[in-house]
N, C-alpha and C positions, 0 to 999 in steps of 0.2 A: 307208913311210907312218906317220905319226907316229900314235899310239893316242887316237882319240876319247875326250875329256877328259867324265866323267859329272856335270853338274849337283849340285852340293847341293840337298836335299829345301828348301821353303820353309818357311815359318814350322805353315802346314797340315798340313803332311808328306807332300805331295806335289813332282812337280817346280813347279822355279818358271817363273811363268805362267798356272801353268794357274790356270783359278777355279774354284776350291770351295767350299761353302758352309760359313761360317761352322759349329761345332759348335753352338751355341750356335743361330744359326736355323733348323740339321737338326733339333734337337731341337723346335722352336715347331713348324717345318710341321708336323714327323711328329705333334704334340700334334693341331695342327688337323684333320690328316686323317684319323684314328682318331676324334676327336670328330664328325666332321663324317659318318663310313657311318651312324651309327646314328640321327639325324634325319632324312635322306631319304625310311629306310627304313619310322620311323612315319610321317612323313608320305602316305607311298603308300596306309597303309592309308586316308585317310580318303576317303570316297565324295565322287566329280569332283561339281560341282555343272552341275548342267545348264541349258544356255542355247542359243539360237537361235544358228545359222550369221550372219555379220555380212550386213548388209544386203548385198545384191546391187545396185551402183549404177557408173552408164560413169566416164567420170573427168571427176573434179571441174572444174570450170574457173570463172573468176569468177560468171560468171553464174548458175552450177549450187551453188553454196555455199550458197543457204538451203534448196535441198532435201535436200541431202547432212546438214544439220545437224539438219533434221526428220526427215531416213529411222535417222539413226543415233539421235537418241532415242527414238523409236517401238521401235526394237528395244532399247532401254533399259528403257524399261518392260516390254516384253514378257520381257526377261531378269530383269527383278526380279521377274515374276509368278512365273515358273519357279523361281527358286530360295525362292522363298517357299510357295509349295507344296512344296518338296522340305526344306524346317523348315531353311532357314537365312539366320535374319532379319538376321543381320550385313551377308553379301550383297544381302539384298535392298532394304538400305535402304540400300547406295551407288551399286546402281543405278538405285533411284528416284530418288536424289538426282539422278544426271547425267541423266534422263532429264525434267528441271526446264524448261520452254518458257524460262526465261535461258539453258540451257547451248548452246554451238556447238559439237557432238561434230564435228569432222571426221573420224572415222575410232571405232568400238567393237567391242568381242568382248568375251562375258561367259564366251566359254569358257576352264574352267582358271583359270586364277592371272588373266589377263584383260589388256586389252588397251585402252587408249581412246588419243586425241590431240583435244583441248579449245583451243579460239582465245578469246580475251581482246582484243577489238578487234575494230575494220575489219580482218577480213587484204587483202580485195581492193582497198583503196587506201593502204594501208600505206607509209610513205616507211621503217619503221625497224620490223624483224621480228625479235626476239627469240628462238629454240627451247629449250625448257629441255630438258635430257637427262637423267633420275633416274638413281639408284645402286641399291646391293643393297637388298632386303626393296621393295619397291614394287611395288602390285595394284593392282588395283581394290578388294581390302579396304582399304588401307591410302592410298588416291589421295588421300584428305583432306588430308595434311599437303602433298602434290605440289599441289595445285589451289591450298592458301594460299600457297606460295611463290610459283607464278603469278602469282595475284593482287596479291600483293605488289609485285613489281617492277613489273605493269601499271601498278599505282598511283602508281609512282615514277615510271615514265617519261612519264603523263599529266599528271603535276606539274608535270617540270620540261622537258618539250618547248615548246616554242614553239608559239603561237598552230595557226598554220600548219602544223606540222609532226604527221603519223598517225602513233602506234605500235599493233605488236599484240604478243602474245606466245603463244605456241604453248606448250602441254606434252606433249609428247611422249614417252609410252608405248607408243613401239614395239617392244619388244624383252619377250622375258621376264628380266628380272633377275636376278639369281642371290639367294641368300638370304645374309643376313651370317656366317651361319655354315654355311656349304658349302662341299664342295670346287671347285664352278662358280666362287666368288668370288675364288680365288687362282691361277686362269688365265685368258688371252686368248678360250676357246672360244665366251661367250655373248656378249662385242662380234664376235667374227670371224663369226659367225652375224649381227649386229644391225646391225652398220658399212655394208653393201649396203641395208636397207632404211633406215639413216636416209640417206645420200647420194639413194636414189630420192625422199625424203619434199622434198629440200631442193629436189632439182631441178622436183618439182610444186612450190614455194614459188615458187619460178623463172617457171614460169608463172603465176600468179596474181598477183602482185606488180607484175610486170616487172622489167628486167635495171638499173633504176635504186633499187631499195631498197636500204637496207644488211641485210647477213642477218646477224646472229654466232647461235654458237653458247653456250651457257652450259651447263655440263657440271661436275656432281655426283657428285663417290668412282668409284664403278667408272663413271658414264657417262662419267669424261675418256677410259678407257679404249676405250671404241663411238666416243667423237668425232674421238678422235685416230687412231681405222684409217679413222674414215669419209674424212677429210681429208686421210689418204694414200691414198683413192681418188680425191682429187680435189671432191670438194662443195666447189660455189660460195657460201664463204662470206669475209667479211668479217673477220671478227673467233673464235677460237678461242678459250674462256675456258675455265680445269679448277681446278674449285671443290675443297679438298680431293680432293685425287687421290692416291692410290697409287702413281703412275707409270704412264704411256702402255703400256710396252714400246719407246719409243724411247729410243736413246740421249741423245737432244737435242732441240730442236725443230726444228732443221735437218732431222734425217734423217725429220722427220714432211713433206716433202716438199707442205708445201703455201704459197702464195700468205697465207693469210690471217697476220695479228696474232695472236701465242698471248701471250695473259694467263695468268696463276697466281697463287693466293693461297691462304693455309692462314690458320685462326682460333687464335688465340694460346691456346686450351686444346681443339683439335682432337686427339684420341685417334691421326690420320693419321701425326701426326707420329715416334709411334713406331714403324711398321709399319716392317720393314727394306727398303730400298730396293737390293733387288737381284731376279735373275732366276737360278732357279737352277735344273739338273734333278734332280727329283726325283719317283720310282715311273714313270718312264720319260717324265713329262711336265714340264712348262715352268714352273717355279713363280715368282708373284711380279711385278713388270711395272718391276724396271729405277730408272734415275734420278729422282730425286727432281725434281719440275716449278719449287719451288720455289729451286733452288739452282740458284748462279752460274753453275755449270758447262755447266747447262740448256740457259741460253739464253732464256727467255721473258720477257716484262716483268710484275715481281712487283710488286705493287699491293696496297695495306694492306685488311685484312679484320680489324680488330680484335681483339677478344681472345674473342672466340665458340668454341662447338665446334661438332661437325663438323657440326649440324644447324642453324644456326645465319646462314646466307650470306644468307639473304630476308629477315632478319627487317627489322620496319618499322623506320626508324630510325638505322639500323643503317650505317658506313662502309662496310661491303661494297655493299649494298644503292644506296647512293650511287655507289661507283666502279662498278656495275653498270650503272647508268644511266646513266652516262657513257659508258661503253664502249658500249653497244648504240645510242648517238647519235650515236655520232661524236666525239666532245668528247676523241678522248685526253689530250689537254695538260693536260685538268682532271683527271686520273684523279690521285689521291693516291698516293705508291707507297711499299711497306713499307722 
């Protein structure tokens, strides 16, 4: 038997094949992860703000939508009462805010870091249903900048829809988010937790709608990441968009294993663009989320979003904002592509 011939070590200095991480990105994570115990950890200390259990209500259905949108601000208000006796007036003045007789709370919890989902529109005769999916650092403290993106594209799409033609747009804060500087944000755990309750949210869209709306999905930094497992459970959607994304955790958009349209677009001074676009293991866990959505190799249809960063995809005006509207209409052929 001839003597098994021993591989030269790779460029790494391990065998070749195998993947390793970059020296050079061991040393970023390992930056992040030691950066990132000692925030949690003040954060623990500060006292939970307290607020009512969310309304207790059967499920939703068309008919049922303006009570649902009255019983969730009711407990709006009553959570801003709560936290405003307990001395903090930051909270309590973004739950009075949502608890405004204009707002359509389909869904609120004031408990914790918090929790709402906000309709912009007819949703129950809706021909063209929009979901926005937020990224890291998003609360209820911070829902203001999430509600004007909403708003924004609602505005677009009431623009430039047709006579005849309903949109709505949903934002959806269903998940807890991880914070931008944590170690929650440089793994799959908080979409693999969140991916199950937005596919359940889509499928009540389902009902309410009916099976002739168009649904897409619109999905911001780590929410491409909740969109893209939701989609590889299947959620009946349309249309897949990942706004600045990190990377899914897929290797492509193939292996994301769903039916719908996956769009991509990054902002030509988007900070995303330097995150390293690999998945790597690291303190026993899974760091990182893989290919880049933007590139060839991808698979997705990449569509011009200007020269924005990464906060930057709503704004009025704006080409992203335009091909957004496009897409949530139907109109691909008008989508401009980068």
């Amino acid at each position: 038997m001839e003597p098994t011939a021993v591989p030269a070590p790779d460029a790494t200095g391990g065998p070749p094949g195998e993947r390793r991480t970059p020296r050079r990105l061991r040393s970023l994570l390992a930056l992040l992860v030691t950066a990132c115990v000692v925030l949690p950890l003040s954060a623990a200390a500060r006292p939970r703000i307290p607020a009512p259990a969310p309304a207790d209500l059967p499920r939703v259905t068309a008919t049922t939508l303006e009570a649902a949108y009255a019983a969730n601000r009711a407990n709006a208000a009553r959570a801003a009462r709560m936290a405003r006796a307990h001395g903090d007036r930051h909270r309590a003045a973004a739950d009075r805010a949502l608890a405004a007789p204009s707002r359509r709370l389909l869904a609120f919890d004031g408990r914790g870091a918090g929790l709402v989902t906000e309709v912009f529109g007819d949703l129950a005769h809706a021909d063209h249903v929009a979901v926005l999916v937020p990224g890291s650092d998003t609360t209820l403290d911070t829902y203001g900048r999430f509600h004007a993106a909403a708003t924004a594209l609602h505005r677009q799409l009431a623009g430039r829809a047709a006579r005849s033609t309903r949109v709505a747009v949903v934002a959806w804060l269903g998940y807890e988010t991880p914070g931008t500087v944590s170690t929650t944000v440089l793994t799959t755990g908080r979409a693999d937790e969140a991916a199950p309750r937005l596919g359940e949210f889509v499928r009540l869209l389902r009902t309410l709608t009916g099976p002739s709306a168009h649904l897409s999905l619109l999905c911001h930094s780590y929410g491409s990441v909740v969109c893209a497992r939701s989609a590889a459970r299947g959620a009946p959607v349309a249309d897949l968009v990942l706004l600045g994304s990190p990377g899914t955790g897929a290797g492509s958009a193939a292996a994301l294993r769903t039916t719908a349209r996956i769009w991509a677009a990054r902002g030509g001074t988007d900070w995303v663009a330097d995150v390293p676009h690999v998945d790597a293991g690291l303190f026993g866990t899974t760091v990182g989320f893989g290919a880049d959505p933007v590139s060839p190799a991808f698979g997705a249809r990449v569509f011009a979003a200007g020269d924005g960063g990464h906060s930057d995809y709503f704004t009025p005006g704006s080409v992203c904002l335009a091909n957004l509207a496009r897409i949530v209409l139907g109109d691909a052929s008008e989508v401009t592509r980068a």
